[in-house]
RODOKE-892621 format. One line per 3 residues: number of its first residue (from 1); their letters; for each residue x, y negated, z of C-alpha. Coordinates in nm, 4 decimals, m for minus. Last residue first. Example, Ala and Ser with C-alpha at 12.3 -4.5 7.8 and 13.67 -1.06 7.14 Angstrom:
<sites>
2	sa	1.3670,0.1060,0.7140; 1.2300,0.4500,0.7800;
</sites>
This chain:
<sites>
368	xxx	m2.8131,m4.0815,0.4971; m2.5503,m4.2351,0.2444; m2.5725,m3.9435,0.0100;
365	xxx	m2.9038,m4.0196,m0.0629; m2.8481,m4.3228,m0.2807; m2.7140,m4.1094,m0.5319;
362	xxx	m3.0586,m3.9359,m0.5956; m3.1913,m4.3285,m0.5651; m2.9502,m4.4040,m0.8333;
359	xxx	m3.0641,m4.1675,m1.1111; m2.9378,m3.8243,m1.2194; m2.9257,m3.6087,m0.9457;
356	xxx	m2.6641,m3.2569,m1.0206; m2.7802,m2.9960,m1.0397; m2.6540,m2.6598,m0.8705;
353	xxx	m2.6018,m2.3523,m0.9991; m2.5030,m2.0618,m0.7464; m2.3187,m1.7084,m0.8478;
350	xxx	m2.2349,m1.4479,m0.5779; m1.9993,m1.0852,m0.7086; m1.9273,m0.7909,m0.5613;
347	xxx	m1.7965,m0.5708,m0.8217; m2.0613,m0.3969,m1.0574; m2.2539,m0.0756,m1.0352;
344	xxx	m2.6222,m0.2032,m1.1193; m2.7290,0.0751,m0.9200; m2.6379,m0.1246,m0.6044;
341	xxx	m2.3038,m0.0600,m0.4088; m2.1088,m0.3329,m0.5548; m2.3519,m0.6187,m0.4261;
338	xxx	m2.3786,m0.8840,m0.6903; m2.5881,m1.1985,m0.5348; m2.6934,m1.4060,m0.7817;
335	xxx	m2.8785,m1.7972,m0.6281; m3.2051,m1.9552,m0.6919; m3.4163,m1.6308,m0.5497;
332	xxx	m3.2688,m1.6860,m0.2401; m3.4058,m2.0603,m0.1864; m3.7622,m1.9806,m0.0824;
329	xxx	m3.6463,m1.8806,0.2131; m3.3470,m2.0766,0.3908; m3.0122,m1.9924,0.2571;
326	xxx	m2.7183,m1.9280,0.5123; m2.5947,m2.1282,0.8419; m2.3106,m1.9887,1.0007;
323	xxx	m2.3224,m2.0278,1.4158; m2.0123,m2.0295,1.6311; m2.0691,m1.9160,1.9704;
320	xxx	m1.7359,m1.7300,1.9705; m1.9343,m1.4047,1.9605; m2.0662,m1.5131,1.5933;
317	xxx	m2.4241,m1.6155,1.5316; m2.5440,m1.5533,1.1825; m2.8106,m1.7394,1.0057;
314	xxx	m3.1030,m1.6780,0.7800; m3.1762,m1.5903,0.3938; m2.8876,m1.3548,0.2141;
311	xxx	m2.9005,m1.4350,m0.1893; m3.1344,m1.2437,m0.4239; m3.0068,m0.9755,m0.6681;
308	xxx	m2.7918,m1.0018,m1.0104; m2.9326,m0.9828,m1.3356; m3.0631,m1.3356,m1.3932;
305	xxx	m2.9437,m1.4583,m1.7670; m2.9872,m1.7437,m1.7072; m3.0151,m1.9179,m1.3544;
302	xxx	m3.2869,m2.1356,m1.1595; m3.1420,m2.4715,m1.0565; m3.0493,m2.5428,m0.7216;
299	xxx	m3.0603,m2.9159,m0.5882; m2.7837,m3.1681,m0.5046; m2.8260,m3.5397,m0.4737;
296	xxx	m2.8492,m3.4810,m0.1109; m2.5315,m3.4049,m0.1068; m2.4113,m3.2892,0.2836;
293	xxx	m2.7340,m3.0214,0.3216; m2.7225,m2.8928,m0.0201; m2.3373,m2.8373,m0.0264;
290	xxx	m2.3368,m2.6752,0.3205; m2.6402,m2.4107,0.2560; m2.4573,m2.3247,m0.0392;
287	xxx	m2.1119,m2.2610,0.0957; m2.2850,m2.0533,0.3696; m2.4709,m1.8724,0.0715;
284	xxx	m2.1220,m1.7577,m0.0381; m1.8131,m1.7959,0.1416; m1.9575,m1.7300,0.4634;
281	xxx	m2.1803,m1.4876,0.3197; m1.8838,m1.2665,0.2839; m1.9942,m1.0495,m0.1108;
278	xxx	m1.6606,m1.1456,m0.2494; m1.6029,m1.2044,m0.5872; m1.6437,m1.6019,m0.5724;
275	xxx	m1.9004,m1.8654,m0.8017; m1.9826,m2.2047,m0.8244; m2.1373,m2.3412,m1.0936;
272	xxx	m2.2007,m2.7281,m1.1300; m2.4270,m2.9331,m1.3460; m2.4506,m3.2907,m1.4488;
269	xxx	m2.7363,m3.4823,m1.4684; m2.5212,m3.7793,m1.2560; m2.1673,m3.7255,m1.4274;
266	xxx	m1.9516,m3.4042,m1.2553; m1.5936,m3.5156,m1.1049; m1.6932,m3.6498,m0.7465;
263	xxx	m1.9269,m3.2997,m0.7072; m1.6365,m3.0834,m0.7642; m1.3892,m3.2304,m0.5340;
260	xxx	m1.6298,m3.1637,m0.2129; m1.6671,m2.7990,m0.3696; m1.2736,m2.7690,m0.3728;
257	xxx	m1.2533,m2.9103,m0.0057; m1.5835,m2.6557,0.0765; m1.3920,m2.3665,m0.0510;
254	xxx	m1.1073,m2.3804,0.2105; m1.2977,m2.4345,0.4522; m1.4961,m2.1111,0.3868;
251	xxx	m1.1397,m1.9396,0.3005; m1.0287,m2.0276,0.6451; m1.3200,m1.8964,0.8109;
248	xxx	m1.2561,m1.5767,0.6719; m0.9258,m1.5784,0.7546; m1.0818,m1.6145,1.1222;
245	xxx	m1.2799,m1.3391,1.1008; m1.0182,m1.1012,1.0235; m0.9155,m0.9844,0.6614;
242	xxx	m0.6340,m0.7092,0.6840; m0.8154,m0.4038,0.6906; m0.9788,m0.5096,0.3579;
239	xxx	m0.5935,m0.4297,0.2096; m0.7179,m0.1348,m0.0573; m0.9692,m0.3010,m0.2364;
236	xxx	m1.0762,m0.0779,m0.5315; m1.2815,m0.2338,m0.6325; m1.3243,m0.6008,m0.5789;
233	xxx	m1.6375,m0.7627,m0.3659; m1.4069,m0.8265,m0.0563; m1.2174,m1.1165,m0.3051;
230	xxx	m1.1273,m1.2917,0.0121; m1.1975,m1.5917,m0.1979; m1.0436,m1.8325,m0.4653;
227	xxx	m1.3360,m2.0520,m0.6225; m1.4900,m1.9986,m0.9847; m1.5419,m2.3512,m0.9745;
224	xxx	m1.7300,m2.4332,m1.3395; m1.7881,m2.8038,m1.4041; m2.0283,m2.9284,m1.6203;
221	xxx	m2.0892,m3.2529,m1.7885; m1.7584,m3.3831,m1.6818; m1.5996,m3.7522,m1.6033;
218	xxx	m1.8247,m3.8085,m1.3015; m1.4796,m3.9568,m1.0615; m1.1849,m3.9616,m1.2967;
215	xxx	m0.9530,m3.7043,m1.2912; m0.6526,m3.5540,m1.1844; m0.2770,m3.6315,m1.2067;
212	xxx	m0.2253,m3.3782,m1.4407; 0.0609,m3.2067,m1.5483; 0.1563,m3.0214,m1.8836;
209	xxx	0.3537,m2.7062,m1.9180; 0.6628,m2.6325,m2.0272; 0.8351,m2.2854,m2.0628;
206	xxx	1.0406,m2.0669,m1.8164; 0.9491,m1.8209,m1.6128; 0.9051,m2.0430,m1.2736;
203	xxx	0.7895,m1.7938,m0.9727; 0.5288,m1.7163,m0.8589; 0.5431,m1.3826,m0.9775;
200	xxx	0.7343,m1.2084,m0.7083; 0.8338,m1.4544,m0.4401; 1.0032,m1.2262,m0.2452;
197	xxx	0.9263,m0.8578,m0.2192; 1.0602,m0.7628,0.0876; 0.9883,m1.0229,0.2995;
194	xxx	0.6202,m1.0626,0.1978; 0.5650,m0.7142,0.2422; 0.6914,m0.7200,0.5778;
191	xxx	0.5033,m1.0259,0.6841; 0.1793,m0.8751,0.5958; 0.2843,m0.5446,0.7232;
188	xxx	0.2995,m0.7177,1.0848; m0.0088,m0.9290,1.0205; m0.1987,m0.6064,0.9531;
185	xxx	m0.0465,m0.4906,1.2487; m0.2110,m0.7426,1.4570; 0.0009,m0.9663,1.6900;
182	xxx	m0.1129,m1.0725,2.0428; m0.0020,m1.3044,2.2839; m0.2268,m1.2975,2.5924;
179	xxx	m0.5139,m1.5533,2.5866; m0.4624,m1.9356,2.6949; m0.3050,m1.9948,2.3805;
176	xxx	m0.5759,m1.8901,2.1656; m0.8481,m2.0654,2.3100; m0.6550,m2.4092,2.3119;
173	xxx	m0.5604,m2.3011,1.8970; m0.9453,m2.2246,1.8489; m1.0085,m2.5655,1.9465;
170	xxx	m0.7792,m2.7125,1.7884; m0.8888,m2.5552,1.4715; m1.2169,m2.6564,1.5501;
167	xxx	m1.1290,m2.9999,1.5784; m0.9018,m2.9776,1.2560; m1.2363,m2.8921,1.0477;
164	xxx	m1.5154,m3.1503,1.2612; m1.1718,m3.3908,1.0888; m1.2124,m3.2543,0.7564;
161	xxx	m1.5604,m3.3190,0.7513; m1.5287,m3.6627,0.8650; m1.2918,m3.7261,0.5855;
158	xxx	m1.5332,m3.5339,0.3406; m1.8280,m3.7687,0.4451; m1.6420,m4.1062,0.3767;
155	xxx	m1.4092,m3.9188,0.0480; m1.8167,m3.8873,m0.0660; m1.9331,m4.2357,0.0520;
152	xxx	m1.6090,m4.4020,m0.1001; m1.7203,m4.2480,m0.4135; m2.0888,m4.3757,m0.4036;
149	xxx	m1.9381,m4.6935,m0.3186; m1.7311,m4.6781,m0.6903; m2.0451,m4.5652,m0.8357;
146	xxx	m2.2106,m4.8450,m0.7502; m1.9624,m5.1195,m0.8106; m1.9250,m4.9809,m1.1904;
143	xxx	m1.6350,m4.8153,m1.3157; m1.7892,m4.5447,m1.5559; m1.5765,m4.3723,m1.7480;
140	xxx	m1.4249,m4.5605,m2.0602; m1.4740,m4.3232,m2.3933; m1.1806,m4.2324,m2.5477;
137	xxx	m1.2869,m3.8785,m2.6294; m1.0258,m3.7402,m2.3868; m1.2376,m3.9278,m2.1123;
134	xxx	m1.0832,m4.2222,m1.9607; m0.9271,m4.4287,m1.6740; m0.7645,m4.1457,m1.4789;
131	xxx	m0.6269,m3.8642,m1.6829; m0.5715,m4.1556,m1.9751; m0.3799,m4.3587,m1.7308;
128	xxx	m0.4935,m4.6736,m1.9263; m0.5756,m4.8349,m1.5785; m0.2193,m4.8835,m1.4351;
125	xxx	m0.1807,m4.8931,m1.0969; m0.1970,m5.2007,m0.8892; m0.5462,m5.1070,m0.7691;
122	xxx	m0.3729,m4.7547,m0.5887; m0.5056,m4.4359,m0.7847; m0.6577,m4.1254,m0.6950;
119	xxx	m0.7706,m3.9017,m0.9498; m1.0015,m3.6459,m0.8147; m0.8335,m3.3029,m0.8713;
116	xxx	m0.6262,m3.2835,m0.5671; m0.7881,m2.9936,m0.4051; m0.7889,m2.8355,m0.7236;
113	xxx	m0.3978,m2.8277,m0.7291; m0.3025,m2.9383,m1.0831; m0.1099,m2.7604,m1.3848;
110	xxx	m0.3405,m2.8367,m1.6866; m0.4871,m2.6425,m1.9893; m0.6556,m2.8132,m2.2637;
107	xxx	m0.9036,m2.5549,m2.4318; m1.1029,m2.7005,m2.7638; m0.8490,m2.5462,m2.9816;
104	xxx	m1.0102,m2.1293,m2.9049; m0.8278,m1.8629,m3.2057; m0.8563,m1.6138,m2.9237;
101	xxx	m0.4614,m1.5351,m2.8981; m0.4253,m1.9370,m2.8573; m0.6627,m1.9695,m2.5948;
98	xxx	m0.4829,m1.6455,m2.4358; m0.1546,m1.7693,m2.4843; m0.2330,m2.1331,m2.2678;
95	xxx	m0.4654,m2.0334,m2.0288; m0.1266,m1.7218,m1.9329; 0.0940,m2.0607,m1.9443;
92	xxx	m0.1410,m2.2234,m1.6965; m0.0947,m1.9148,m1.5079; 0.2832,m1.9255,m1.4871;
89	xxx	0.2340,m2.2667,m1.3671; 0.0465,m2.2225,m1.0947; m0.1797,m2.4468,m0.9775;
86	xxx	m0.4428,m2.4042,m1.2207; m0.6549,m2.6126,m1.4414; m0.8494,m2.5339,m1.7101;
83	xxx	m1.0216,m2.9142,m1.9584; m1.3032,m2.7811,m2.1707; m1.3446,m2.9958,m2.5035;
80	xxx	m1.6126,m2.9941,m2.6978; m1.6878,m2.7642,m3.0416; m1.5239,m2.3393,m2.9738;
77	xxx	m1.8668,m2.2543,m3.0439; m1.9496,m2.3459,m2.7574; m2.0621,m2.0200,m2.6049;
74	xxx	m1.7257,m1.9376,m2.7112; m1.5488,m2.2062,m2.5095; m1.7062,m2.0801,m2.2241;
71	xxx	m1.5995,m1.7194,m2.2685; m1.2937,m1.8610,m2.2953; m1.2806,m2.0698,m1.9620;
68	xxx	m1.4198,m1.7034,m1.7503; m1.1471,m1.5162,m1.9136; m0.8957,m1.7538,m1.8525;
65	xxx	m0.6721,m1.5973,m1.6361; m0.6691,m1.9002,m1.4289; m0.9183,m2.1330,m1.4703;
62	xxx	m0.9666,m2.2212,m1.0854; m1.1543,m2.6024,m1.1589; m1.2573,m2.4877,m1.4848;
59	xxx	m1.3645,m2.8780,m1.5986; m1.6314,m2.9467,m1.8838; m1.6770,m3.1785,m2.1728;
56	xxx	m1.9557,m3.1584,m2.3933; m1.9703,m3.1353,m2.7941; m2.1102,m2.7854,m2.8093;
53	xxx	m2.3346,m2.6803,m2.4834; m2.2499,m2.5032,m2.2168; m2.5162,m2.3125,m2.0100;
50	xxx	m2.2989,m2.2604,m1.6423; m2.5458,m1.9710,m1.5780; m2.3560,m1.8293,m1.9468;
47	xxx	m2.0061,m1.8527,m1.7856; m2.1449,m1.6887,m1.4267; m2.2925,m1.4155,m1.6327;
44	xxx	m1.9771,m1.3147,m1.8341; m1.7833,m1.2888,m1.4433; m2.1168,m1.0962,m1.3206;
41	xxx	m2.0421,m0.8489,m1.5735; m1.6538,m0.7297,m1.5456; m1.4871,m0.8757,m1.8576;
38	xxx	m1.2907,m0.6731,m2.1152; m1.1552,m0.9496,m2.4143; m1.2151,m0.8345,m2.7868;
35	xxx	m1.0591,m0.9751,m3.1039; m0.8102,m1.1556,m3.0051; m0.5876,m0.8401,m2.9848;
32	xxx	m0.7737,m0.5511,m3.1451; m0.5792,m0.3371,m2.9100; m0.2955,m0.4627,m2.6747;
29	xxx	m0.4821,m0.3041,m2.3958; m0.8347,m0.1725,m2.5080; m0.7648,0.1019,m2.2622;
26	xxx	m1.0205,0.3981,m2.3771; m1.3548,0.4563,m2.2031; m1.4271,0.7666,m2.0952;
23	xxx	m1.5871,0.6864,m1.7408; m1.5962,0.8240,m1.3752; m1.2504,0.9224,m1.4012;
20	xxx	m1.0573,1.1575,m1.1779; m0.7022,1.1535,m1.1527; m0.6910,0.8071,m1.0575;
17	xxx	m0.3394,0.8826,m0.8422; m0.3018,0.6317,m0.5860; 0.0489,0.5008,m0.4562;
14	xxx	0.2378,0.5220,m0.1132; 0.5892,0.4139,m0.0427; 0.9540,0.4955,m0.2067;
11	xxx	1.1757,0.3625,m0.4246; 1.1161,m0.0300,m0.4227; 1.1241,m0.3311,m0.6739;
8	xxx	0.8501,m0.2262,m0.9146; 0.6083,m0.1648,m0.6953; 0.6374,m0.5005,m0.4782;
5	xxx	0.5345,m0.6769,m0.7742; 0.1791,m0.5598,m0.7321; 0.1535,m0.5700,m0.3528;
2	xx	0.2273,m0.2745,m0.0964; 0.0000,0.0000,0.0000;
</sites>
């Protein structure tokens, strides 16, 4: 049980033999290259819930490896422009040669932390930034003195977010350090793994690749935030052990500072998709119950295709006293919840769509 890279690098350890398979499918790797792209279903569901249309611009906050941003730009009939970012910049480069091995121009993939993907700029910098200042069609985005106080409302509310965030952190910290000191072997093997096999694909391999400062504040028509997660919905998943309910937590923050990004960067009448592979409800309906309750603006909008099931209605109380909020009823319908053990036999999988309100007195909300 040791990562990806880490089999390559060591002599000895533990592996899994598939001898055994429940289909007869043959690998389609390296075959019929740009022709055909394998997708697990609730990935090709989340693109079409997003609804693209041609000529429109959209952001893939998490783009990387692209399948999800392709599948897009095919629904578009490869007519628009879809800006994928990623972090890494190996991954950017993967955006890059599979864009190019599916004959797609309208992708323009960028190396930029999603948490940082809200231009920021100081008055005395320059306006014709063109990631700041202006769409790639040349268009000026709006600059109004409403939607700039609409923008200080949102960093307003995500500041005091971030600072309930640190409190409980503190909080847990105080608890912490007046209980024995106690390591978990998962942490142990963790640490282990990460010693021995270093930075593994993280690192540079060569090649340029362009940087973004972010972008200007409801600059998209859509924006897709396929969201990192605890991935608990992938199969096989062979390190669950090693999740606690505090790194759960921490990828429920987490998510909420990408989400709290998202909904500066969509235009009034916009739309957003968010979507993870894990079936946590903290990460999921949690997630929806915050964005709906902080942005007023915000509602759910039905999705198409529906395959998946209804969404987890209620609340959870943890030992700790802390309580998670989920969807109220009514709202579970709105929402795709992909459990892998249903006879739909997919990964675990949660889709929401959220609109975005498209006159002032929707914006206007936010302040209250």
């Amino acid at each position: 049980m040791i990562s990806r890279s880490g089999m390559f690098r060591v002599t000895e350890g533990l592996a899994v033999d598939m001898s055994d398979r429940v289909f007869h499918l043959p690998s389609f790797r390296d075959v019929l290259e740009g022709e055909i792209f394998l997708q697990n279903l609730p990935s090709i569901v989340a693109a079409r819930a997003l609804d693209p249309q041609k000529g429109e611009r959209i952001l893939d906050m998490c783009a990387a490896p692209g399948g999800k941003t392709t599948a897009i730009a095919i629904l578009m009939k490869d007519e628009g422009e879809i800006v994928a970012v990623d972090r890494s910049h190996n991954k950017v480069q993967g955006i890059h040669k599979l864009a190019a091995e599916m004959g797609l121009s309208c992708i323009t993939p960028y190396k930029l932390d999603a948490l940082k993907a809200v231009c920021v700029r100081n008055e005395s910098e320059d306006l014709s930034d063109p990631s700041c200042a202006k769409d790639n069609h040349g268009g000026h985005i709006q600059d109004s003195n409403f939607m700039k106080s609409e923008v200080e409302k949102i960093e307003s509310i995500t500041f005091e977010r971030l600072n309930a965030e640190n409190d409980f952190k503190k909080a847990v910290s105080n608890e912490k350090a007046n209980e024995s000191s106690y390591i978990s072997k998962a942490d142990i093997r963790k640490e282990m793994r990460r010693k021995r096999n270093g930075p593994g694909r993280n690192q540079c391999l060569g090649g340029k690749v362009e940087k973004s400062k972010g972008f200007a504040p409801s600059s998209f028509d859509r924006v897709l935030l396929d969201a990192p997660c605890s991935a608990l919905g992938l199969r096989p998943r062979l390190f669950i052990g090693e999740e606690t309910i505090e790194s759960l937590r921490k990828h429920a923050i987490y998510q909420r500072r990408m989400f709290d990004q998202a909904v500066q960067l969509v235009r009034p009448g916009g739309v957003i998709v968010y979507s993870t592979c894990t079936i946590n409800p903290g990460e999921n309906e949690a997630l929806v119950r915050y964005a709906l309750d902080t942005y007023k603006f915000l509602s759910l909008a039905p999705q198409h295709p529906r395959i998946g099931g209804p969404g987890l209605v209620g609340r959870f109380e943890f030992p700790d006293g802390y309580t998670e909020e989920w969807l109220r009823p009514g709202e579970e319908e709105l929402v795709q919840r992909f459990d892998p053990s249903s006879p739909l036999d997919t990964i675990g999988f949660f889709i929401a769509k959220f609109v975005v309100g498209s006159n002032e007195t929707d914006l206007q909300n936010l302040s209250s």
